[in-house]
Steps between C-alpha positions, in 0.01 A plus 500: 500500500230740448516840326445673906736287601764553283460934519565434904823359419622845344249781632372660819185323599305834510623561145368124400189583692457841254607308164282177530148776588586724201508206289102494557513833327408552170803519233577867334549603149650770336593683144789618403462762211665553219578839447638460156132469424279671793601760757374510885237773413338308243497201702414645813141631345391233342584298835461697795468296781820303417803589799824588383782208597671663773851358384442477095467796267264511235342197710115477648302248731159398416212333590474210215113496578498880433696489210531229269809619362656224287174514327528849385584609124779702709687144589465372132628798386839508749371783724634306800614196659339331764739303801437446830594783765817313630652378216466818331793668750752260394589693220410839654785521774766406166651809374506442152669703239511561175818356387403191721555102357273305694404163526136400643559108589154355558303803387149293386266716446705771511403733677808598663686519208181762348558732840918470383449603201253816551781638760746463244300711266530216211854558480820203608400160449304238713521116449174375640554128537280182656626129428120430457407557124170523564536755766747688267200520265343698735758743535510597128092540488556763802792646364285525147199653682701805651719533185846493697777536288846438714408096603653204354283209618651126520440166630835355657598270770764725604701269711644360186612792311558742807884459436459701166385797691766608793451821662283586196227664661454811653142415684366137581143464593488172644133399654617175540195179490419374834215330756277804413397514877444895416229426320289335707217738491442507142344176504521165691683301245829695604425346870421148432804475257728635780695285683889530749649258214396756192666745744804322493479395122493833380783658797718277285409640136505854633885451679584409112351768347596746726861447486491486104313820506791616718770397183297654262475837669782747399753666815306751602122383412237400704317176515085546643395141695166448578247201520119497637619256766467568883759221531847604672630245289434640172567844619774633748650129451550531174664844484715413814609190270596736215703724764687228632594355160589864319645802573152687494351722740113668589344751427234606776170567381274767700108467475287582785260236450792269415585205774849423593584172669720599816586126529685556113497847424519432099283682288116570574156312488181649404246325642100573524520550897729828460470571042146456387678334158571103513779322658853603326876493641733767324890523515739706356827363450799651372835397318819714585659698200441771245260425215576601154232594250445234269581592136186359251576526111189513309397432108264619273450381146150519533467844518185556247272286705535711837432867592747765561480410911653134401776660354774413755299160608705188435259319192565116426331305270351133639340248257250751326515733793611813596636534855600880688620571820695808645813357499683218339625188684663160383240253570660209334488313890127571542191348389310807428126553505470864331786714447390806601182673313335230262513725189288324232546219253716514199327356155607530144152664433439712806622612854237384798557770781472318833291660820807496725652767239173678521503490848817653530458800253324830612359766325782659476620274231498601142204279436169663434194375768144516521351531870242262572195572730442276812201293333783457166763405676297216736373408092849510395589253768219283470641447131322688344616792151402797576263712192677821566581762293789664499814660324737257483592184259800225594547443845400655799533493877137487662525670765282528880563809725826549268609187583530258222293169499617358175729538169226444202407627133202705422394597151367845614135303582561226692750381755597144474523300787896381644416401819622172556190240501612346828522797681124603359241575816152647573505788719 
């Protein structure tokens, strides 16, 4: 059966008719900013023909041959993070708060677990997971980039250690892997490697997943399905699997531009013939109960190697490394990837500040900076020490619009060079 074929089965022929001409279309992009670090203003002016996301805050679409934004010394320096239009609402529609536990399943890259953490002002505490190591790996470099503080990032198979977190979690993001039909006009590789039986494959996995998810998640919480699948299958069958296994119930989700399948009213699609984003099926499910704040008990012996904003931040001590997040949590059933903030490395000699910790601070902090110029700080990334005189000796944020773009020493004369060498570009 062919992919046509196959949307007949589940959608109004006129709606097929729409879907299979947008995919012709070109595919969308779009930023989502990071306002720890830039504010709407500031971004607005230096880009001004980007459009503002009509369902994101602090989020823009642009024209990648206009603006060659993951290229920019703004990207390398966590001023934003760039997703695709769709995917981008997943986390937008989730009311988030503060106090919130969550749990980001398969969250590779990560962007959705970025946009969580940025409406939870740094604050509760996210688990960003992906069973891929690899893809984990990922997560931690983009985590690093925007200096995000309140993400524990890990690399699990979940199905076998699920059991050790009942009604644990007050938010699950769960953007489960499937036949990636959504995706078809980023590139032609997603269409040739589609096929009815990769449908089916996956409809399987996600059934599993989604009914975990649904043990995991505390009374009261809310699990967010999605997939970039057009498939019935993967979508509305899946979550009407859930309801008829569980005592959960749906949440309906209102976007003008949204599609809802009369023949299985479950959720919504966003698809290019009504949302200019890519393919993506959202549902909000929700477990019956109250939810209790979960109660975190953080530790810190290491004190002396943290500013005065780390002071409540649970800090642990791995191998030579120092590990912070906002909050402390037992991770004895995890394999984790970076607990929290990478903070340095521990030596009898010396302590080696890591740039996730630099990242993270502001000027604010009690740390004295030095501002670079645009032309120093492209030098700075390039790997280059800066001969710059200035008042300070020890260490020293350097810092780019008040931002800060690394933790290093100076001797008053010159700035010595942190940046990590595999991160090191030409601008």
């Amino acid at each position: 059966m062919d992919f046509v074929e196959h949307l007949k089965k589940s959608l109004p022929l006129e709606e097929v008719e729409k879907l299979v001409s947008s995919l012709e279309e070109k595919d969308c992009h779009a930023v989502l900013l990071n306002t720890n670090k830039i504010s709407d203003d500031t971004f607005k002016k230096e880009f001004p023909n980007v459009k503002v996301h009509p369902y994101v805050s602090h989020a823009y679409l642009y024209d990648k041959n206009e603006y060659q934004l993951g290229k920019h010394i703004y990207h390398e320096l966590g001023y934003y993070y760039l997703q695709e239009p769709s995917a981008m609402i997943v986390s937008s529609l989730i009311n988030f708060k503060e106090t919130d536990f969550v749990l980001d399943l398969c969250a590779a890259p990560g962007g959705k677990s970025v946009q969580a953490s940025l409406k939870m002002n740094g604050k509760g505490l996210i688990i960003s997971n992906d069973i891929s190591s690899s893809r984990a790996g990922l997560i931690s470099n983009n985590i690093e980039r925007l200096g995000l503080k309140n993400i524990i990032i890990t690399n699990n198979d979940f199905s076998k250690i699920y059991t050790k977190f009942l009604n644990t979690f007050d938010k699950i993001i769960l953007d489960a892997p499937c036949s990636g039909s959504g995706m078809f006009r980023k590139g032609d590789i997603y269409k040739e490697d589609w096929s009815i039986n990769k449908v089916y494959k996956y409809a399987e996995i996600q059934k599993e997943l989604v009914l975990m998810c649904y043990k995991m998640l505390k009374p009261g919480g809310l699990l967010s399905y999605s997939t970039c699948s057009y498939s019935k299958e993967e979508d509305e069958d899946v979550v009407s699997y859930l309801l008829d296994n569980s005592n959960a119930s749906i949440s309906q989700i209102s976007l003008k531009d949204g599609y809802i399948n009369k023949l299985s009213p479950l959720g919504i699609r966003l698809m290019p013939s009504h949302f200019f984003g890519e393919g993506q099926y959202i549902c909000h499910i929700n477990k019956p109960g109250n939810s209790k704040i979960t109660t975190f008990v953080s530790e810190n012996k290491y004190s002396k190697y943290v500013v005065n904003s780390f002071a409540h931040f649970d800090v642990r001590k791995y191998g030579d490394y120092l590990f912070a997040t906002t909050s402390g949590f037992d991770v004895k059933n995890l394999h984790v990837i970076r607990y929290g903030v990478k903070v340095g490395e521990m030596n009898k000699d010396y302590f080696k500040y890591d740039l996730h910790y630099a990242r993270s601070l502001t000027i604010k902090d009690e740390l004295p900076y030095v501002e670079l110029s645009e032309d120093e700080v492209k030098k700075y990334l390039e790997g280059n020490q800066l001969n710059k005189t200035n008042k300070n000796k020890g260490y020293v944020l350097v810092c780019y619009q008040n931002n800060v773009v690394d933790l290093t020493k100076t001797d008053g004369n010159v700035v010595k060079n942190h940046y990590p060498k595999g991160l090191r570009k030409k601008f």
